[in-house]
C-alpha positions in Angstrom: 0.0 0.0 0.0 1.7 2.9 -1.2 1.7 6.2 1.5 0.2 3.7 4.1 -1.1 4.8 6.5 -1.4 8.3 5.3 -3.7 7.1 2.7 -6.2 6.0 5.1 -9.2 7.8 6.7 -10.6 5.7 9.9 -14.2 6.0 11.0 -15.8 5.5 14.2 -19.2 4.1 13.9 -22.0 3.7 16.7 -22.6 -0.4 16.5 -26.2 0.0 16.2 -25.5 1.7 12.8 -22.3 -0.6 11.9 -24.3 -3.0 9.4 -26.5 -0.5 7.6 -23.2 1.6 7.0 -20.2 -0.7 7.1 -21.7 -4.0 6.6 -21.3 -7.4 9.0 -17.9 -6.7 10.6 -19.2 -6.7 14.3 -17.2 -10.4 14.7 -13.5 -8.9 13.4 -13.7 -5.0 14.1 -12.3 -3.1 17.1 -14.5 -2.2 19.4 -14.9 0.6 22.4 -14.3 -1.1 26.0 -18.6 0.2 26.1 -19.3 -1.6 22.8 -20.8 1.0 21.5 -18.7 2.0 18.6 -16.6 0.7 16.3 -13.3 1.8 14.5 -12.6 0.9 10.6 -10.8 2.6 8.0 -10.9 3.1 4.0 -8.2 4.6 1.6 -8.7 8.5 1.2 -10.4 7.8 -2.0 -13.3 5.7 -1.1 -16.7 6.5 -2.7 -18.0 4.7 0.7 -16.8 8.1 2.9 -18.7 10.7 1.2 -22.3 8.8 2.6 -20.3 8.8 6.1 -20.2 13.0 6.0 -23.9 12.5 6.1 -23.7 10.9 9.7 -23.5 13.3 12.9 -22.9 10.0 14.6 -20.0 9.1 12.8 -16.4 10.6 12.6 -13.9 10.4 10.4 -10.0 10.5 11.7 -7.0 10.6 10.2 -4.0 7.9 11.1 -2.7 10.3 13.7 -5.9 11.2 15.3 -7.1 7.1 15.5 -4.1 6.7 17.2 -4.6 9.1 19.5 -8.0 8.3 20.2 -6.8 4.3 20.4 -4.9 4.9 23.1 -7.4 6.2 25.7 -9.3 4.6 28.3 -12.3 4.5 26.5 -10.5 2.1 24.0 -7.6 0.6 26.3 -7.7 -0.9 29.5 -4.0 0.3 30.7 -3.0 -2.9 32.8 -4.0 -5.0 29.0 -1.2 -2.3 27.6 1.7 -5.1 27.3 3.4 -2.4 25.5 3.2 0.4 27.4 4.6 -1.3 30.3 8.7 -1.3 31.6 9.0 -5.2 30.9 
């Protein structure tokens, strides 16, 4: 993937609306600690993220802002951080 992962837009989707606008990912997508939302991501030039801009309940991110947003508690529970630990 050329320019990965600068190419990529990710979008955090409320579950309830996840197989009307993403389709049946529920089993295999990344989900909130609350299971309400999900995160999934398309290159820049997906036809898909224009009906997404329609959505107040979805946002779109860049690489740097998923990340970001990955890393909080909402996402992460800190002591499941293997990573982020002084191992």
């Amino acid at each position: 993937m050329e320019k990965y992962p600068e190419n990529q837009i990710y979008c955090i989707v409320p579950v309830s609306e996840v197989v009307k606008l993403v389709g049946e990912v529920l089993d295999i997508a990344r989900r909130s600690l609350d299971k309400k939302f999900i995160v999934w991501h398309y290159n820049k030039d997906n036809e898909k993220l224009k009906e997404f801009l329609k959505y107040d309940t979805v946002k779109l991110l860049s690489h740097a802002e998923a990340l970001k947003l990955m890393a909080t508690e909402v996402w992460q529970k800190k002591e499941l951080n293997y990573f982020s630990s002084s191992n």
